[in-house]
C-alpha beads as a LAMMPS data file, in Angstrom:
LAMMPS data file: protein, C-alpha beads

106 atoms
105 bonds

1 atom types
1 bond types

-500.0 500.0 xlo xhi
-500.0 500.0 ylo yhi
-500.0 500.0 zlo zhi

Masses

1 110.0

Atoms # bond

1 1 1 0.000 0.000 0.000
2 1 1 2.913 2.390 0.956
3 1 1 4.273 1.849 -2.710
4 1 1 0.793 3.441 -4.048
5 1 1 0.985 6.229 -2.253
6 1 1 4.019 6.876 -2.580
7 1 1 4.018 7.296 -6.171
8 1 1 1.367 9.566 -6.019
9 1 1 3.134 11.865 -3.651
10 1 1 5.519 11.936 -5.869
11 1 1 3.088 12.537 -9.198
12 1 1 1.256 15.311 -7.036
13 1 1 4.979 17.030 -6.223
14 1 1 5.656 17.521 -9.656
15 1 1 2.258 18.473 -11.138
16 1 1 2.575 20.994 -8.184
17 1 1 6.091 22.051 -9.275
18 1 1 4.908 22.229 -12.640
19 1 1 2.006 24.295 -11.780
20 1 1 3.917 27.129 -10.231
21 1 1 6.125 27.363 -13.508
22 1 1 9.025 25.446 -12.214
23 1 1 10.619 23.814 -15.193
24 1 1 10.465 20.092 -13.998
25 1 1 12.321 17.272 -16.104
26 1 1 12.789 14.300 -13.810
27 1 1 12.295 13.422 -10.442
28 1 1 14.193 11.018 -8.534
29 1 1 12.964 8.043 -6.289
30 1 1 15.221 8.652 -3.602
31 1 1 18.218 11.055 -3.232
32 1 1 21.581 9.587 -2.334
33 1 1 20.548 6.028 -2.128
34 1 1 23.628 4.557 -0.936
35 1 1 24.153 6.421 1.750
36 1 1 23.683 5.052 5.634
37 1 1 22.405 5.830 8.646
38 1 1 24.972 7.296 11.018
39 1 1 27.492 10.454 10.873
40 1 1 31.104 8.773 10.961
41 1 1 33.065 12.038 11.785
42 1 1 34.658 11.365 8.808
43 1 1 32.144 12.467 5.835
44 1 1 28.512 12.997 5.400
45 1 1 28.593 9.429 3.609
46 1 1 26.174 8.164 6.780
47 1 1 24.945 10.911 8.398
48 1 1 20.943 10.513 7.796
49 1 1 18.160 7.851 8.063
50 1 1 16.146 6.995 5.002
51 1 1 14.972 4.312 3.035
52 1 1 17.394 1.272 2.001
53 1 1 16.056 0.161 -1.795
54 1 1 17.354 -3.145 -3.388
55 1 1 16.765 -3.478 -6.831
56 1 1 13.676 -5.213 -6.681
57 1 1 12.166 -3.082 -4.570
58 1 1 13.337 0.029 -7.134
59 1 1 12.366 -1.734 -9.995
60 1 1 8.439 -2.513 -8.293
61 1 1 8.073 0.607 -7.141
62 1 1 9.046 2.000 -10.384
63 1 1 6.714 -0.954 -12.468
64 1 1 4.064 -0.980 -10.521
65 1 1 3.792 2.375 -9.202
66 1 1 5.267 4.984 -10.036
67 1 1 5.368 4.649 -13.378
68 1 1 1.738 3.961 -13.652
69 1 1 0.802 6.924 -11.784
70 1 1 2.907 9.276 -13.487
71 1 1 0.975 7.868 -16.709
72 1 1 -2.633 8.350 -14.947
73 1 1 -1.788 11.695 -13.709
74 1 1 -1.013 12.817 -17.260
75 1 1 2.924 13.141 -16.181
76 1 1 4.624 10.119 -18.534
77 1 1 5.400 12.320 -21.374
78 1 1 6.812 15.454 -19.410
79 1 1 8.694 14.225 -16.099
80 1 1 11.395 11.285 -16.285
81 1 1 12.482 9.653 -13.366
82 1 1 15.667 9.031 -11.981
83 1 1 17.042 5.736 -10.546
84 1 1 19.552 6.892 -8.497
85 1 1 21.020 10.317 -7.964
86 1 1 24.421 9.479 -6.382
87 1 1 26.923 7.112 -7.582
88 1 1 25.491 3.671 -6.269
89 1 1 28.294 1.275 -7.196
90 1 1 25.929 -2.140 -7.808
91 1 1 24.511 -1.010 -11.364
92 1 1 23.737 -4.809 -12.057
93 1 1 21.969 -5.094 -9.158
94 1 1 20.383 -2.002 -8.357
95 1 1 19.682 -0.007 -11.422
96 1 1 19.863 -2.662 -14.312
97 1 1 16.655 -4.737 -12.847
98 1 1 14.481 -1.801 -14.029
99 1 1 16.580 -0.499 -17.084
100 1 1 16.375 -4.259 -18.335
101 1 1 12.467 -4.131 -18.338
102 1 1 10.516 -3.229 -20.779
103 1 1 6.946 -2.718 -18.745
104 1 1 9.150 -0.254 -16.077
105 1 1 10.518 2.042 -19.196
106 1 1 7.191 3.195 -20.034

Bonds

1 1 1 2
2 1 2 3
3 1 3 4
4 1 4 5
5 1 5 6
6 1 6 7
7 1 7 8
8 1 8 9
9 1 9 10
10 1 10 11
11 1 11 12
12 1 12 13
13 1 13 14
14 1 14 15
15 1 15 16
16 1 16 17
17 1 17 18
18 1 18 19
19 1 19 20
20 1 20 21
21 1 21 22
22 1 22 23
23 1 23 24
24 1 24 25
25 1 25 26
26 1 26 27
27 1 27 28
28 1 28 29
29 1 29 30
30 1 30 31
31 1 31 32
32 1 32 33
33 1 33 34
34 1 34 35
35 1 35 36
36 1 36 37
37 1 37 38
38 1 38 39
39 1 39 40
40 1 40 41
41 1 41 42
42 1 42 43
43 1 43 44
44 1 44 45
45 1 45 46
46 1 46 47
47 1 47 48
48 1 48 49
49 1 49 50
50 1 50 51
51 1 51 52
52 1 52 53
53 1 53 54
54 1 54 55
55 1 55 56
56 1 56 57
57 1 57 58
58 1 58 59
59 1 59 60
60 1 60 61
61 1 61 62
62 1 62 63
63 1 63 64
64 1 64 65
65 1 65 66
66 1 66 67
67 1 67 68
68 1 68 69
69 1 69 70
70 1 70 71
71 1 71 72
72 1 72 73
73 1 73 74
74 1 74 75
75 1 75 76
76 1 76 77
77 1 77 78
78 1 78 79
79 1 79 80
80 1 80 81
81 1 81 82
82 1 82 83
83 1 83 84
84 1 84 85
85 1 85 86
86 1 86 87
87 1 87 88
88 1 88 89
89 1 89 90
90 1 90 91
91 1 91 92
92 1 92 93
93 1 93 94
94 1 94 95
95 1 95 96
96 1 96 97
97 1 97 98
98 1 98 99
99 1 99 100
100 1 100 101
101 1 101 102
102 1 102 103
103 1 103 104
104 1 104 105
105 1 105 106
């Protein structure tokens, strides 16, 4: 259920976005995904909670979802989405799963 809703968040974000003018060409599922959960003193490479995606779970989300919503909110043809938006080092098994689908590229 979570997965529903949050692809219409999303959709509603960037049909709100787009309808005060902001020029709006892709929208990302998560920002930084590879980053953890606690600051190491070091760099900011764990320094805030969020959600941990696999593959599969991208790749639903993005199939089942998102994607679908996007098309039923009239979105498809103006806002792309982004897999990842940091350097995630497991493309085979965290961005390819979608890329490699035919149904999710829609």
């Amino acid at each position: 259920m979570y997965k529903g809703v949050g692809g219409l968040d999303l959709a509603k974000a960037a049909k709100a976005f787009i309808g005060e003018g902001v020029p709006l060409e892709h929208i990302a599922v998560q920002n930084e995904p590879n980053q953890g959960n606690v600051w190491n003193g070091d760099s900011c490479r764990n320094s805030y909670p969020k959600m941990h995606w696999t593959g599969a779970q991208l790749h639903s989300f993005v199939r089942e979802h998102l994607g679908p919503t996007l098309e039923q909110q009239g979105l498809a043809a103006k806002v792309g989405i982004f897999l990842s938006t940091f350097p995630v080092n497991d493309f085979s098994g965290y961005v390819k799963p979608t890329l490699a689908d035919p149904a999710a590229l829609k």
